[in-house]
C-alpha positions as CSV (number, residue, x, y, z in Angstrom):
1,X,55.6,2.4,-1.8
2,X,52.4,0.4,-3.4
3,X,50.8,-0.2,0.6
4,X,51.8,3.5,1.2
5,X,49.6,4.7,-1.2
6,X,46.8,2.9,-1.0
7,X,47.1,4.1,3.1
8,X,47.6,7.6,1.9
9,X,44.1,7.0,-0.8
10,X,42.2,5.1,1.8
11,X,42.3,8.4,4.5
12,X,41.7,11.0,1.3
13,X,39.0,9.2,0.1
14,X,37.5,8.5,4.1
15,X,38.7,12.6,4.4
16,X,36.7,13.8,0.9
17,X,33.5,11.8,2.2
18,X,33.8,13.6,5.4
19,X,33.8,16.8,3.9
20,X,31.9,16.8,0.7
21,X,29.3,14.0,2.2
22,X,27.5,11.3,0.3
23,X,25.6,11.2,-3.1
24,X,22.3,10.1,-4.1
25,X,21.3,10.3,-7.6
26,X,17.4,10.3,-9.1
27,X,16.6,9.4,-12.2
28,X,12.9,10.2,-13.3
29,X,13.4,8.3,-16.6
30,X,13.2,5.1,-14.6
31,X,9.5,4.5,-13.4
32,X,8.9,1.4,-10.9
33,X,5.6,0.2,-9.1
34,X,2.7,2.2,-8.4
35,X,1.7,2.1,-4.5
36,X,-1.7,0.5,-4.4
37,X,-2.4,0.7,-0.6
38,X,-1.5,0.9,2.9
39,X,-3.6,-1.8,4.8
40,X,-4.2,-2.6,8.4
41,X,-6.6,-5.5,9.7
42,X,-10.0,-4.9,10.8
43,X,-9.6,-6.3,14.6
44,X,-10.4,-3.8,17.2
45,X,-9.6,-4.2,20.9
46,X,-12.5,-5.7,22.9
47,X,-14.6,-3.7,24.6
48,X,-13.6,-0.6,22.9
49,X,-16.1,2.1,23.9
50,X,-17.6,3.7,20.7
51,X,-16.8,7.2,21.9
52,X,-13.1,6.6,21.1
53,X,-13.8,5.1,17.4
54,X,-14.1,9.2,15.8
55,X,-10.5,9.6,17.4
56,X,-9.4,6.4,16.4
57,X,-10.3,7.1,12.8
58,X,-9.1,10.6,12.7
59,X,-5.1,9.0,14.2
60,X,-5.3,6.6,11.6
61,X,-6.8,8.3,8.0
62,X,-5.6,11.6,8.3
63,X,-2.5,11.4,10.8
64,X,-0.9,7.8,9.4
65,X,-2.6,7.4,6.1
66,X,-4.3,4.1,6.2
67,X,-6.5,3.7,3.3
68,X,-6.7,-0.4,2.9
69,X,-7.9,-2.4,5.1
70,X,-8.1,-6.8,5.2
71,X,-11.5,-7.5,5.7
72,X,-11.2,-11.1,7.4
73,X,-14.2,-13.6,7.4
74,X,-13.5,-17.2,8.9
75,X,-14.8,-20.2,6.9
76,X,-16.9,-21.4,9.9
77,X,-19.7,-18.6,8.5
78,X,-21.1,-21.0,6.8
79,X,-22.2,-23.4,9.3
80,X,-25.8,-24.7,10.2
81,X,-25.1,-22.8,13.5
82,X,-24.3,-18.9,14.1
83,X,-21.2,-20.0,16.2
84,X,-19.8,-16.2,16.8
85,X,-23.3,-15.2,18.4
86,X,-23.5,-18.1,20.6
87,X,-20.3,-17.1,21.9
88,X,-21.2,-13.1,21.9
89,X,-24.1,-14.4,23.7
90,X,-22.2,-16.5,26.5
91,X,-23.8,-19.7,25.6
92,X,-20.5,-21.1,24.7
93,X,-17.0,-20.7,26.0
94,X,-14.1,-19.2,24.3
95,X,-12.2,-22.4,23.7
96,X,-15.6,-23.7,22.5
97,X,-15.7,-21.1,20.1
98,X,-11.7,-21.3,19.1
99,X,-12.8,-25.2,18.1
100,X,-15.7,-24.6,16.4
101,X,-15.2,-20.8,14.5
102,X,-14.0,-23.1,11.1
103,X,-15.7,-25.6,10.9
104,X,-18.1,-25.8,8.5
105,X,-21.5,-27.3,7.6
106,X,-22.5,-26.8,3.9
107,X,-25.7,-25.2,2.8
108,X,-26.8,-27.6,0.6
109,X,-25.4,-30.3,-2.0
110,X,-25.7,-27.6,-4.8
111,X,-22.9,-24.9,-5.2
112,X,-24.9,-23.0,-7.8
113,X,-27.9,-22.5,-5.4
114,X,-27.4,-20.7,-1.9
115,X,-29.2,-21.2,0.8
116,X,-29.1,-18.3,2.9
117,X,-30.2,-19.9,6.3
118,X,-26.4,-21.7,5.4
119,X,-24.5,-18.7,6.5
120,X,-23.9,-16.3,9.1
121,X,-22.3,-13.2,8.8
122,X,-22.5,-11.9,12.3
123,X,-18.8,-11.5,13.0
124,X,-18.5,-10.2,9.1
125,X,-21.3,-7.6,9.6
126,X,-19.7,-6.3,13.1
127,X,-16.0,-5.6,12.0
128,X,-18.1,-4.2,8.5
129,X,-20.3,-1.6,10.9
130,X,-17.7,-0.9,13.8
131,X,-14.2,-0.2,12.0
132,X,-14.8,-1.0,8.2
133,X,-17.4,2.1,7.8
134,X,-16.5,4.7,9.9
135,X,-13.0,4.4,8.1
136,X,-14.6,4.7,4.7
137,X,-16.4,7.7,5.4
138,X,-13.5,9.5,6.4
139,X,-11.7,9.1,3.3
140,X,-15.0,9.8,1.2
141,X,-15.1,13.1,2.9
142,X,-11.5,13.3,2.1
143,X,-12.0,12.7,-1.4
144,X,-10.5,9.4,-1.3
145,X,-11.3,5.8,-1.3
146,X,-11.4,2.5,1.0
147,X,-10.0,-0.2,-0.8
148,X,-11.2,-3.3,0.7
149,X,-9.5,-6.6,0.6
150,X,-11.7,-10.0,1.5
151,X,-9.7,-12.3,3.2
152,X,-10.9,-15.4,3.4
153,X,-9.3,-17.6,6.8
154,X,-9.6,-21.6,7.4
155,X,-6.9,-22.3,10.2
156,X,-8.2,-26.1,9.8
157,X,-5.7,-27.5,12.6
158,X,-8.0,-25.7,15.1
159,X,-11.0,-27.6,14.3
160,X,-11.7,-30.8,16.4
161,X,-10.2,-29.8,19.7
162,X,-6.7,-28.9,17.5
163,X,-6.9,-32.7,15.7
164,X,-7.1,-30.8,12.7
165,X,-9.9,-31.6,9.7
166,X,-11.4,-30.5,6.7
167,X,-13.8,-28.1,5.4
168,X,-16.6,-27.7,2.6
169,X,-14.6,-24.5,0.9
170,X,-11.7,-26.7,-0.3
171,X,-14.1,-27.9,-3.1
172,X,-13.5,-25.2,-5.2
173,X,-17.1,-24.9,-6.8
174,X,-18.3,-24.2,-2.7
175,X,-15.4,-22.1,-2.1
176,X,-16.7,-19.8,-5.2
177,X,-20.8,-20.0,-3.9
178,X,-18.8,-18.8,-0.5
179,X,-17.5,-15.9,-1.8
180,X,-20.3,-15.2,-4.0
181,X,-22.2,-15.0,-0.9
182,X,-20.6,-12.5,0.8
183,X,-20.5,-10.2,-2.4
184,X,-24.6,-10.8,-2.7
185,X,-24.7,-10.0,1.1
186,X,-22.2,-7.1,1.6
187,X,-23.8,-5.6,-2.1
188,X,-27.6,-5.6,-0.4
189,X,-26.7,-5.1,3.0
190,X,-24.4,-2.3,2.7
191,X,-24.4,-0.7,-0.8
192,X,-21.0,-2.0,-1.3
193,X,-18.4,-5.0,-1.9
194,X,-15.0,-5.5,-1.7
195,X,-12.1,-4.6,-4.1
196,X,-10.0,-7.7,-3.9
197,X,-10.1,-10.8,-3.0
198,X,-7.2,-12.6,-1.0
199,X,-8.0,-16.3,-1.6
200,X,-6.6,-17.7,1.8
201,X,-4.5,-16.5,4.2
202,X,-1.5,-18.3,4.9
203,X,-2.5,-21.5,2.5
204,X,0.4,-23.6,4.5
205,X,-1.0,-23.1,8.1
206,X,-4.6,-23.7,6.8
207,X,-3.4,-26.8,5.2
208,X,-5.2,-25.9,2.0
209,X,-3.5,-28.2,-0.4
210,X,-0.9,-26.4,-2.9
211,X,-0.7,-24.1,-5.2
212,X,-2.5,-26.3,-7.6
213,X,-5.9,-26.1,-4.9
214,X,-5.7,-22.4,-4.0
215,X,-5.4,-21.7,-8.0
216,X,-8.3,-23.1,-8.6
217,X,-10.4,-21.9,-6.0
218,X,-9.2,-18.1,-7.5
219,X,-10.3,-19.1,-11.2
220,X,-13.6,-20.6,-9.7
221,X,-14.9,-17.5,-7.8
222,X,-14.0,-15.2,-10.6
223,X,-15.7,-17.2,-12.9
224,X,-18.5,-16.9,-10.6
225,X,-18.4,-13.6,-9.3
226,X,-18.2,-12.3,-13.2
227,X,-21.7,-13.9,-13.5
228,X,-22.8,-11.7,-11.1
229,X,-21.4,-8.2,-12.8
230,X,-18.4,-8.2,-10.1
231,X,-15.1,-7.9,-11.2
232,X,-12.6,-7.9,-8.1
233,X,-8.9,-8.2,-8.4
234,X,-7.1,-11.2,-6.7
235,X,-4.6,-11.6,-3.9
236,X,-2.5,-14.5,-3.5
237,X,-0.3,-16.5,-2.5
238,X,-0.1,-15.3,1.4
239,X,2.1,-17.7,2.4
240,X,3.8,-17.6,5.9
241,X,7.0,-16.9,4.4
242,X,8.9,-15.6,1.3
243,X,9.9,-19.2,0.4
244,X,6.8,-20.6,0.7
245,X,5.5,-18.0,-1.4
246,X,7.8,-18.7,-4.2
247,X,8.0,-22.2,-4.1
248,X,3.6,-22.2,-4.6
249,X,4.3,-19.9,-7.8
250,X,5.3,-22.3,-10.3
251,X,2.4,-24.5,-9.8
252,X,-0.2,-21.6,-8.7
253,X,0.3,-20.0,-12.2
254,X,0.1,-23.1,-13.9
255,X,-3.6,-23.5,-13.6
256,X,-5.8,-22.4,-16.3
257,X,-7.6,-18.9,-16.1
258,X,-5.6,-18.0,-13.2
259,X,-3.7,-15.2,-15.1
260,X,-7.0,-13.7,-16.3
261,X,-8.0,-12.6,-12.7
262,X,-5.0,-12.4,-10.6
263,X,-3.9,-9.4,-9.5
264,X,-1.5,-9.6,-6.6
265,X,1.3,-11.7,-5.6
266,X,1.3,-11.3,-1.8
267,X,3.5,-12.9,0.8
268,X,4.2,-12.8,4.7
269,X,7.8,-11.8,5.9
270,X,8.0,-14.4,9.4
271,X,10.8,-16.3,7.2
272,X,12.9,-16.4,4.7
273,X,13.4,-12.4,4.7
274,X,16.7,-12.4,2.3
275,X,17.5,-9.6,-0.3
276,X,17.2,-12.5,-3.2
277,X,14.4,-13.8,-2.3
278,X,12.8,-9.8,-2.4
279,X,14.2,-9.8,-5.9
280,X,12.7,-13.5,-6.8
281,X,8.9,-12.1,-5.5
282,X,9.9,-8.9,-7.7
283,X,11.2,-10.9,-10.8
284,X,8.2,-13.6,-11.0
285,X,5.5,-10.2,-10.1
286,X,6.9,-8.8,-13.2
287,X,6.6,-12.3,-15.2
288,X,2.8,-12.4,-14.2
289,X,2.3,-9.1,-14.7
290,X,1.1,-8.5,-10.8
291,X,1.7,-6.2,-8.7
292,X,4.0,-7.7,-5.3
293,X,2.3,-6.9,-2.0
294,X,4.0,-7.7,1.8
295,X,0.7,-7.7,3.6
296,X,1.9,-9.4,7.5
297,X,4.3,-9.5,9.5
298,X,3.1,-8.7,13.5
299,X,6.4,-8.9,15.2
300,X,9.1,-6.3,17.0
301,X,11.4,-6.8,14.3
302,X,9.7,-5.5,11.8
303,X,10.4,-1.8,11.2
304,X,10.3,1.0,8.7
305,X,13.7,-0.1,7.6
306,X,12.4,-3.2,6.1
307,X,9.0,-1.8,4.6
308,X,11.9,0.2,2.7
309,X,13.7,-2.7,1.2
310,X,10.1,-4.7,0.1
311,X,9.3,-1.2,-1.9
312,X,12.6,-1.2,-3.4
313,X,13.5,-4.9,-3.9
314,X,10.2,-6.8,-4.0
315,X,8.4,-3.4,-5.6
316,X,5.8,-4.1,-3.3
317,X,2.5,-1.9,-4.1
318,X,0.6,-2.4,-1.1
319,X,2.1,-3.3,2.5
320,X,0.4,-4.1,5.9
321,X,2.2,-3.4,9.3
322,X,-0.5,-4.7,12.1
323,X,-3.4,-6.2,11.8
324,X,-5.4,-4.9,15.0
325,X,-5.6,-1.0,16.0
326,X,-4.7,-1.5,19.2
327,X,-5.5,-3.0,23.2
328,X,-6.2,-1.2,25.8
329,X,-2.5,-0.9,27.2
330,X,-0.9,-3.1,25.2
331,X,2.7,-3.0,24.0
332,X,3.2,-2.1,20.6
333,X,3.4,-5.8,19.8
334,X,-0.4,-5.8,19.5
335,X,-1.5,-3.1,16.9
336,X,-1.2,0.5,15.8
337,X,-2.5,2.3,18.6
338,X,-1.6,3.0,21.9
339,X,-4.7,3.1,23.7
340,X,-5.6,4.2,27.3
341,X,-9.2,4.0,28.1
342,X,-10.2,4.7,31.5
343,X,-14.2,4.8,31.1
344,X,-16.7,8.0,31.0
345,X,-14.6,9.8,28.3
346,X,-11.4,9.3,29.6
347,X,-9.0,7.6,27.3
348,X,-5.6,8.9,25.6
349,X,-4.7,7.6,22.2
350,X,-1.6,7.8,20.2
351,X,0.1,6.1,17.6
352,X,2.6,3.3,18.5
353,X,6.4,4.0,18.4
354,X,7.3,2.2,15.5
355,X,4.5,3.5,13.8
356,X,5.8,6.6,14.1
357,X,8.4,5.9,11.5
358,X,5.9,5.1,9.2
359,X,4.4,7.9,8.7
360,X,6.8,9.1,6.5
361,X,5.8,6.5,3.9
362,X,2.2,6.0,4.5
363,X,1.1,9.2,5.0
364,X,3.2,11.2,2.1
365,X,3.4,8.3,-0.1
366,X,-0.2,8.6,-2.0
367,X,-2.1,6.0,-3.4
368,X,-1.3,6.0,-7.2
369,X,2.1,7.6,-6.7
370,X,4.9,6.3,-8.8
371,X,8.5,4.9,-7.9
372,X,11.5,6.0,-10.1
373,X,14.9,4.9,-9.5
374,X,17.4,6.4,-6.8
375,X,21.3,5.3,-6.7
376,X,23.5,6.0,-3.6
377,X,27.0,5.5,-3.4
378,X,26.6,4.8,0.5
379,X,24.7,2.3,2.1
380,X,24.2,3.9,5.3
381,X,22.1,6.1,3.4
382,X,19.7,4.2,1.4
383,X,16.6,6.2,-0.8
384,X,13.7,5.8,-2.2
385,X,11.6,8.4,-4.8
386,X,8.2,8.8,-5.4
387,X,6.4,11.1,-7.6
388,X,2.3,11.3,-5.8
389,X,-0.6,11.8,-8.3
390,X,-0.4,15.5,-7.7
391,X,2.5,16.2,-9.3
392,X,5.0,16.5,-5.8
393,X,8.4,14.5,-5.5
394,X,8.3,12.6,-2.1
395,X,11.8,11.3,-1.3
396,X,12.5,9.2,1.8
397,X,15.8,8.4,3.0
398,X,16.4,5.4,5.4
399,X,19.4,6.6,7.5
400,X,21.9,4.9,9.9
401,X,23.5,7.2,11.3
402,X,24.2,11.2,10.7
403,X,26.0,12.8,7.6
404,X,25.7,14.9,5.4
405,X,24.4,13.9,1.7
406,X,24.1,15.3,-1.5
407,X,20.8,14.7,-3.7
408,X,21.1,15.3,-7.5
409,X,19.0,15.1,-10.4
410,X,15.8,17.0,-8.4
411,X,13.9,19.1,-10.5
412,X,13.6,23.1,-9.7
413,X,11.0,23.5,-6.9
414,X,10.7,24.0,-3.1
415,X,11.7,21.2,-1.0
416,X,10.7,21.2,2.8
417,X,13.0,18.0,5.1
418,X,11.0,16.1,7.5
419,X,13.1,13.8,10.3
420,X,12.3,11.1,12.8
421,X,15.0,10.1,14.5
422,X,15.6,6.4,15.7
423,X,15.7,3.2,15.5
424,X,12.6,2.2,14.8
425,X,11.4,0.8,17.6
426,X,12.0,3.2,20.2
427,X,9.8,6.3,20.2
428,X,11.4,8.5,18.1
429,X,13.2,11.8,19.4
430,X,12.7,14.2,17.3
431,X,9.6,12.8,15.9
432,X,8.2,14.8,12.8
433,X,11.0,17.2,12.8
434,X,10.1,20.3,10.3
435,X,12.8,22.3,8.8
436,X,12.7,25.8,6.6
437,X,12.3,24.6,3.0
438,X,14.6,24.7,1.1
439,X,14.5,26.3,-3.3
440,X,16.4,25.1,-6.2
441,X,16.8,26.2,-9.2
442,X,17.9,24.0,-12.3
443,X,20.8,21.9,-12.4
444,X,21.3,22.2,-8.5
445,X,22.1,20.0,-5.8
446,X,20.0,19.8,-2.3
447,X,22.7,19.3,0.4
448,X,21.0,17.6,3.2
449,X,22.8,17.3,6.8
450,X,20.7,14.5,8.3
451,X,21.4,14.7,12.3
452,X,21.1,10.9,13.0
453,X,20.0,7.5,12.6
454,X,16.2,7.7,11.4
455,X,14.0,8.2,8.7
456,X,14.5,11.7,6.7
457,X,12.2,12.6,4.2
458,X,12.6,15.4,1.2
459,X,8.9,16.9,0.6
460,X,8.1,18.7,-2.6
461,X,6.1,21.8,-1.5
462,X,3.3,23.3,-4.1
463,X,-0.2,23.8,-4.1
464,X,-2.7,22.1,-6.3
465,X,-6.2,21.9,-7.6
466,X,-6.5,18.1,-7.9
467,X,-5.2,15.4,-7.5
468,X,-4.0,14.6,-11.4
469,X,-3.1,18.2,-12.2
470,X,-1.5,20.9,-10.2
471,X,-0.9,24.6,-12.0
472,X,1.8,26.2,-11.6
473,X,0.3,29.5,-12.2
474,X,-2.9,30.1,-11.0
475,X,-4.2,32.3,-13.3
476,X,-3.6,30.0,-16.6
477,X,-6.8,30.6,-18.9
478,X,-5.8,26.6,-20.0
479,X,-7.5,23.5,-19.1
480,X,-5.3,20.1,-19.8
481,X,-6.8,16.9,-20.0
482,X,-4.0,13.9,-19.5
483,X,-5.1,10.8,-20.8
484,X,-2.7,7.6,-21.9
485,X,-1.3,8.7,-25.2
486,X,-2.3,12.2,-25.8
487,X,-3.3,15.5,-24.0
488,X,-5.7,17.6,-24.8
489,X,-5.1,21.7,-24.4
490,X,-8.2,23.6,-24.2
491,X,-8.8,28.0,-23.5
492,X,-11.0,28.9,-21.2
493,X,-13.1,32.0,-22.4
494,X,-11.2,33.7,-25.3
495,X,-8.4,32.1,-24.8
496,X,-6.4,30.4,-27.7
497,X,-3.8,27.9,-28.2
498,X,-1.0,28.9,-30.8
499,X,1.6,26.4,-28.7
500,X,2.6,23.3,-27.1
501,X,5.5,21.9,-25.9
502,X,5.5,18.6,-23.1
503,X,9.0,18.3,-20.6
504,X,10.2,15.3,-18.8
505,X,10.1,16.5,-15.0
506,X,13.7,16.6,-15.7
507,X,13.6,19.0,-18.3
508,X,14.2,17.3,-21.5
509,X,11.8,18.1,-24.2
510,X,9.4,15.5,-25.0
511,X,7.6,17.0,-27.6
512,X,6.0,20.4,-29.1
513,X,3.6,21.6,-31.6
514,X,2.6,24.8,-32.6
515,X,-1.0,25.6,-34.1
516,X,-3.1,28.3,-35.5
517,X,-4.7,30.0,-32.9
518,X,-7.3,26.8,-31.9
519,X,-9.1,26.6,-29.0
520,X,-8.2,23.4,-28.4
521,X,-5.2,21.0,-28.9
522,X,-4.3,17.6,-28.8
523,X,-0.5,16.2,-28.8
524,X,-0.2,12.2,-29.3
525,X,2.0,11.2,-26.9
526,X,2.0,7.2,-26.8
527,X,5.4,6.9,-26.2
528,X,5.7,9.0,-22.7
529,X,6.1,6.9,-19.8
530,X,3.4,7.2,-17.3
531,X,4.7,9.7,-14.5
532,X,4.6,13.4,-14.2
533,X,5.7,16.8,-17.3
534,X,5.5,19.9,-17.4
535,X,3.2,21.6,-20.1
536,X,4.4,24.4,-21.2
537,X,1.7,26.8,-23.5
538,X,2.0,29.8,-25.6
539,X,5.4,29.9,-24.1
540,X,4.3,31.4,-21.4
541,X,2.0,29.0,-19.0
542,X,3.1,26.6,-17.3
543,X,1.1,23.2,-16.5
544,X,2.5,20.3,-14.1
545,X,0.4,16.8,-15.0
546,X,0.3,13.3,-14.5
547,X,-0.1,10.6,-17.0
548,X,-1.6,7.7,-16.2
């Protein structure tokens, strides 16, 4: 009678998920990471005729969202020689090149004194002027900002034919001058430096020490870059593969004066890609107070699916998918974009397959949006909720297969569904599906019936002023000013403030105050958790903002 039951509960529970679907609960009381970046390398395919570059730029700012970008320099640029113009100029071979493009000479015997005619920044200067800048503009114009993020490369086992050797920048004082260089060059030449600093990619391929050694050579170049007035953040450690990355921790954090400039705590995902060792990167990011960063992985396996479980596990705030933009007819192996270019004009350009499915995150997912927590009692449907600087919900749903599933805890708004379908790879059909939005009021559910395997995304629809502040009613004679731990209520012309009240985006009541007709206000509010409310004034205007 027992196995007879648990038969008859095992088909009525299978039956009530058939019919009533699957759950996923939000909870906006929960805040996670904020997303820093999307970053892509700097490499562009040879030969690429400038006429495509406006295209290129417009596919990848405003279509995918790319708004970081690893700015590579080799350690070979300081050399007695300008190696990458010799080759540029034929006078040496490729492999010559290969051999030669790390090795260094050093400037002079004194780290505190640089002698310019010591470096070269050819190859620096072209990926600066050719990608780096035209990118840039695009998101000035868009109101939005490059963030730039020096990495410095020393594959050492190249050097001497592939024998392997050493070079000048693993003397920590010259690896400081080094960087200090190209801040002094990049400062006059262009007007501008970088944001960050990653202090070596992939430490265990460039056989550059330990942890101890790559430590060191962060504490030394913010030292001396603070000298200088500059004040980058700091990426590290980079390493080829999650367990790399936290084995180097223990002893990369142990150095003195590391904490007081370190930022970041990247890592590569070619090994070691378990769900504990996500949580590990998470756990010792939130030790260090960093924020945890998956910025490579250039192979087929790596999909959407997987950039889902680094924001949600590892709590990454910044994530790279390719490095290059794109070959001329390449697979989708090589870069971002597929590129056909067949000379005077002619050339098609789209975005890879797989990037496709990244769109969803990259390009709804702003920088300086928050995460909050989302539960589902199905793992074939597994979420992940953002709230964006302006005030909008942006929830992506990483789907295996189709269903239909029930999203509580939304608060009352307009909500428009946007599908890929897929797996990831493959281009997807549909691809950036639209359907009718959809309105709740409070205390409602949005039932979702997601149509296959794919990525589905659930877009709060509004309109807004700004980026920190959208109004819900456009004629409000209020300003609000959000700072961290108060806001400040001001009329516009004769308007006065008699009262103020602050809601969770959830609708709980934060806090209120009423006052004798001022004409401005301020509510102390130290306690809120940064993330979106809802000011409510006079009790009758309505104000959505974001506190930092």
């Amino acid at each position: 009678m027992n196995q007879l039951r648990t038969i008859l509960t095992c088909i009525l529970t299978g039956f009530g998920s058939l019919i009533f679907g699957q759950t996923i609960t939000v909870n906006f009381q929960q805040p996670f990471q904020t997303i820093e970046g999307w970053e892509n390398g700097t490499f562009l395919p040879p030969g690429l005729e400038n006429y495509v570059i406006d295209d290129l730029v417009n596919l990848t700012v405003d279509s995918l969202g790319i708004n970081r970008l690893r700015l590579e320099v080799r350690s070979g640029s300081e050399n007695s020689a300008d190696n990458y113009q010799l080759y540029q100029d034929s006078l040496i071979d490729y492999d010559t090149w290969r051999s030669m493009r790390y090795a260094t000479v050093n400037d002079n015997e004194d780290p505190d004194s640089i002698h310019w005619a010591g470096f070269h920044f050819t190859e620096l200067d072209e990926k600066i002027e050719n990608i780096l800048i035209p990118i840039r503009n695009r998101l000035i114009q868009n109101q939005e900002s490059l963030y730039i993020n020096l990495c410095f490369v020393a594959f050492t086992d190249q050097l001497n034919g592939g024998m392997g050797g050493q070079i000048i920048q693993q003397n920590p004082d010259e690896y400081a001058e080094f960087i200090e260089a190209i801040f002094l060059h990049m400062d006059s030449t262009y007007g501008f430096v970088p944001d960050a600093v990653e202090v070596i990619l992939e430490p265990n391929v460039a056989s550059f020490g330990n942890g101890t050694l790559v430590g060191q050579c962060l504490v030394a170049a913010g030292d001396q870059l603070a000298n200088h007035g500059y004040h980058p953040d700091f990426v590290a450690c980079s390493n080829t593969n999650l367990i790399g990355a936290i084995n180097m921790y223990p002893s990369f954090t142990a150095v003195p004066g590391v904490s007081a400039y370190w930022t970041e705590y990247s890592f590569h995902a070619y090994a070691g890609r378990t769900d504990d060792n996500l949580m590990q990167i998470a756990s010792y990011g939130a030790a260090s107070g960093v924020n945890t960063s998956m910025l490579e992985w250039w192979a087929n396996g790596n999909t959407y699916s997987y950039l889902h479980d680094c924001l949600t596990l590892a709590n990454v705030s910044s994530y790279q998918f390719k490095g290059s933009f794109g070959a001329v007819d390449n697979d989708w192996n090589s870069g971002l974009l597929h590129i056909v270019d067949n000379g005077n004009n002619q050339y098609t350009l789209d975005l890879q397959p797989p990037v496709k499915y990244y769109r969803h995150y990259f390009d709804l997912i702003q920088r300086g949006a928050v995460r909050y927590a989302a539960y589902t009692d199905h793992d074939q449907y597994k979420p992940v909720v953002f709230i964006n600087p302006d005030g909008n919900i942006i929830l992506n749903i990483d789907a295996a297969s189709s269903g239909s599933v029930e999203v509580s805890g939304l608060p009352p708004g307009v909500y428009q569904s946007i599908y890929s379908l897929g797996d990831g790879k493959k281009e997807p059909n549909p691809y950036w599906e639209k359907r009718s939005p959809d309105t709740l009021t409070a205390g409602q559910s949005l039932i979702l019936n997601i149509p296959g395997q794919g990525i589905f995304s659930v877009v709060q629809q509004a309109s807004f002023t700004s980026r920190t502040q959208l109004i819900v009613d456009q004629n409000i004679p209020f300003s609000i000013q959000a700072n961290r731990g108060e806001i400040i209520v001001s009329g516009t012309d004769e308007a006065l403030v008699n009262h103020v009240a602050i809601y969770a985006i959830n609708g709980q009541l934060v806090k209120e105050q009423s006052h004798l007709a001022h004409k401005s206000a301020m509510l102390e509010c130290s306690g809120a958790l940064q993330g979106v409310y809802i000011v409510h004034v006079n009790r009758q205007f309505s104000i959505k903002v974001y506190i930092p």
